[in-house]
C-alpha positions as CSV (number, residue, x, y, z in Angstrom):
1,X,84.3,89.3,110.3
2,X,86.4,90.7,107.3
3,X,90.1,90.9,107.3
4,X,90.1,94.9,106.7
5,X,87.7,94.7,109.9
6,X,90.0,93.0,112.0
7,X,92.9,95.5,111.3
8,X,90.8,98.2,111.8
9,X,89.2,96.9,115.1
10,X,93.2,95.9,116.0
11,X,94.6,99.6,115.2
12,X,91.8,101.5,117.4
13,X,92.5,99.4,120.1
14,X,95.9,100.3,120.0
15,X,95.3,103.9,119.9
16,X,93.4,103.6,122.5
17,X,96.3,101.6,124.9
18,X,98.4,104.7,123.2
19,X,96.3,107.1,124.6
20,X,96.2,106.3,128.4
21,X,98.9,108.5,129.5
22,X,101.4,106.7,132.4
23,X,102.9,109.6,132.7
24,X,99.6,111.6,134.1
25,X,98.5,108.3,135.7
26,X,101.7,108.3,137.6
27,X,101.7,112.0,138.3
28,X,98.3,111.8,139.7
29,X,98.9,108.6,141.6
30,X,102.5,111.0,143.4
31,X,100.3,113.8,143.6
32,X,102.5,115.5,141.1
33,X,102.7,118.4,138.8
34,X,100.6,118.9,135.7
35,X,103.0,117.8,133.0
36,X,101.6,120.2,130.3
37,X,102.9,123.0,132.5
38,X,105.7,121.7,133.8
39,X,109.3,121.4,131.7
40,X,109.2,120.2,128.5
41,X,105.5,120.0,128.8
42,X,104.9,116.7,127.5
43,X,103.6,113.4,129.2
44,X,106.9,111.3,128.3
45,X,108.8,109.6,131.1
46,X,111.9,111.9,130.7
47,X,110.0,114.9,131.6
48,X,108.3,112.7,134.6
49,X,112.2,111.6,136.1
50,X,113.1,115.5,135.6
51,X,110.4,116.8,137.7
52,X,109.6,114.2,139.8
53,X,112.4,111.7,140.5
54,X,113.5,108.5,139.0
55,X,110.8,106.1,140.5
56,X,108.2,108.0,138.6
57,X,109.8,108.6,136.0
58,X,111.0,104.8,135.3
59,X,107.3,103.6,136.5
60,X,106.5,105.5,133.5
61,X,109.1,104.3,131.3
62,X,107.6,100.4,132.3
63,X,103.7,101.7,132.0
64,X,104.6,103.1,128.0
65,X,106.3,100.3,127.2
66,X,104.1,97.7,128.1
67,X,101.0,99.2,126.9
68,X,103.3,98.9,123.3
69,X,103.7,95.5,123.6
70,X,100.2,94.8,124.6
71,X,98.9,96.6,121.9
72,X,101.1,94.5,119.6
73,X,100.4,91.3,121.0
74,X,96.5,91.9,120.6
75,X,97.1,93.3,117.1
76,X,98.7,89.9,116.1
77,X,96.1,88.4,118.1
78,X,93.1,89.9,116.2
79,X,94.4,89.7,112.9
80,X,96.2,86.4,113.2
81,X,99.2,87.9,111.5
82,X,102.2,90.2,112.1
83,X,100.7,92.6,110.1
84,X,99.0,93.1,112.7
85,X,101.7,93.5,115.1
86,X,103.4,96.3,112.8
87,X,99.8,98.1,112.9
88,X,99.6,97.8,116.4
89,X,103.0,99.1,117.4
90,X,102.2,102.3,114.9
91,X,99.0,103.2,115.9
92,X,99.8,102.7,119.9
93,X,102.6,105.5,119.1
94,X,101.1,107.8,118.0
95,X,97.9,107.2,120.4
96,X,100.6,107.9,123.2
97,X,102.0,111.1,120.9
98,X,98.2,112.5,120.7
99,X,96.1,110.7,122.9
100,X,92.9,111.2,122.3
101,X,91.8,111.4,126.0
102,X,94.0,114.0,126.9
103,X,93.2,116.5,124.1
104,X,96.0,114.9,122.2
105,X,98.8,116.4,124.0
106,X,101.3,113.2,124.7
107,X,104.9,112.2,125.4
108,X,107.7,111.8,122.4
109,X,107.1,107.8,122.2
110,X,110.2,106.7,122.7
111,X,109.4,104.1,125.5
112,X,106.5,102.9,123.8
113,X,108.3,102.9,120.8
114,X,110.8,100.7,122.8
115,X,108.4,98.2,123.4
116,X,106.8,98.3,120.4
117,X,110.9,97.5,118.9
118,X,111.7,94.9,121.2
119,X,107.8,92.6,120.4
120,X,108.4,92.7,116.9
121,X,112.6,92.6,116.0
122,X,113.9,91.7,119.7
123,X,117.6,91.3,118.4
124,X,118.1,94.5,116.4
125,X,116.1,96.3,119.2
126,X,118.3,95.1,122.0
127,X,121.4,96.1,119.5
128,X,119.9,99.5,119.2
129,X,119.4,99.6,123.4
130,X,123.0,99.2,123.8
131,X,123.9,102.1,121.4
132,X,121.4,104.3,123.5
133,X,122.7,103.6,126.4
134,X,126.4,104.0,125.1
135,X,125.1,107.5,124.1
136,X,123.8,108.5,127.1
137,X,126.8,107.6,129.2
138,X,129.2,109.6,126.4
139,X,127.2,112.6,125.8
140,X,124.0,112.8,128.9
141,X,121.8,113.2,126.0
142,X,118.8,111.9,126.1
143,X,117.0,113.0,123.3
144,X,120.3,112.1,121.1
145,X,120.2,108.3,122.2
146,X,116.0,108.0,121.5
147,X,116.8,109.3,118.2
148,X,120.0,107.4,117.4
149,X,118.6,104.3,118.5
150,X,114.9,104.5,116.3
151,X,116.9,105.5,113.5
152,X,119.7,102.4,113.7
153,X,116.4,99.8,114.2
154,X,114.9,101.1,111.0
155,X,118.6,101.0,109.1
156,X,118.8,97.2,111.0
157,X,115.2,96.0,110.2
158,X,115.1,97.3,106.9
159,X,118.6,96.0,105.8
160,X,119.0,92.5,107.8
161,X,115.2,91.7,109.0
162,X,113.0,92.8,106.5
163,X,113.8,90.5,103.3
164,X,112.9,92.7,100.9
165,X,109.6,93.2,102.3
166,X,108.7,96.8,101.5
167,X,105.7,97.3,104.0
168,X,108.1,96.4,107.0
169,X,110.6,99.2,105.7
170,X,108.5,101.1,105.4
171,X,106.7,100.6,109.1
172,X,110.5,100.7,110.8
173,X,110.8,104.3,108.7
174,X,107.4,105.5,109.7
175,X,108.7,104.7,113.5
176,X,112.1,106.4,113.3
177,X,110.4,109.6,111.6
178,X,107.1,109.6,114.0
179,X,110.4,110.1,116.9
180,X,112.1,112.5,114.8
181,X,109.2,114.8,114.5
182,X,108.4,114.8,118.3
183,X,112.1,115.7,119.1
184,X,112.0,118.6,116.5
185,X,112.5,121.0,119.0
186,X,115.2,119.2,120.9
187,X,116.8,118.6,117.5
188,X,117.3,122.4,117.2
189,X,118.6,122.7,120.9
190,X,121.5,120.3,120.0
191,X,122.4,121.9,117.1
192,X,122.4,125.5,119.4
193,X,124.1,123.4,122.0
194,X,121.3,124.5,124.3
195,X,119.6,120.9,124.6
196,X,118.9,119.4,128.4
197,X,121.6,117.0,129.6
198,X,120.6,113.6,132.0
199,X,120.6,115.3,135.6
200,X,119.5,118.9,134.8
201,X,116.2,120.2,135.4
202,X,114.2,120.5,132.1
203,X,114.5,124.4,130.8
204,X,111.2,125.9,129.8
């Protein structure tokens, strides 16, 4: 099979692992709300905890990050390179952003994007951890830590990790801004000082 047939055989699956959504899985499974109608309306395990409890909510924080390192680990698997790990870890993003089988209404990636971190630069990514929870404890912000902490891997990676290699800057960039753009509305609640703290009940 050709090399460019291998990648692309590696990054379907992967938005395919993106696309099954713990979140409804789990919400389902608890006989739960619809999460598209419920707080922030997205499928992400932060909206989960806030309207059903922790247990769901870190079920579903396990589920999306596992499904990121699987889809990583076959990616390199396929390919036979960590090329295709970096494709992987993309592409099982944004199929958990806009998962194709739930009419592409997903979470915010953040744990996927955890577990997509921590399978391909395990030392910056546990760095970046720490600083997310340091964050949360200091300011209850959620949203504030996800973005910190995707945004100090990419710095980290692309500074310390990548030697020079341009394609792995630019795949830690890519990561930080696909979390960026799915917290664009949360970005503008922090600036308002309006945005959801850890503890309150997700405002519609």
């Amino acid at each position: 099979m050709p090399t460019w047939l291998l990648y692309v055989l590696a990054g379907a699956l992967a938005y395919c692992l993106g696309s099954i959504s713990t979140g409804i899985l789990v919400s389902r499974a608890f006989h739960g709300p619809d999460l598209h109608t419920v707080g922030s309306h997205n499928t992400g395990a932060t909206n989960v905890q806030r309207t059903m409890g922790w247990v769901p909510g870190l079920i579903t924080f396990a589920g999306d990050s596992l499904k990121a390192v699987l889809a990583c680990y076959l990616g390199q698997l396929i390919t036979g390179s960590f090329y295709g790990a970096l494709l992987g870890g993309l592409l099982v993003v944004l199929g958990h952003n806009w998962p194709v089988f739930f009419h592409f209404q997903g979470g915010k990636g953040v744990a996927s994007s955890c577990g997509v971190m921590l399978f391909c630069f395990p030392i910056p990514a546990l760095i970046c951890f720490g600083l997310g929870v340091v964050i949360i404890l200091l300011t209850k912000y959620i949203s504030l830590a996800s973005m910190s902490l995707l945004c100090l891997y990419a710095v980290l990676v692309s500074f310390f990790y990548s030697d020079g290699n341009l394609w792995i800057i630019l795949w830690s960039i890519l990561l930080a801004l696909l979390c960026l753009l799915r917290h664009r509305a949360n970005i503008v609640r922090l600036l308002h000082g309006t945005e959801n703290r850890l503890g309150q009940k997700v405002k519609s």
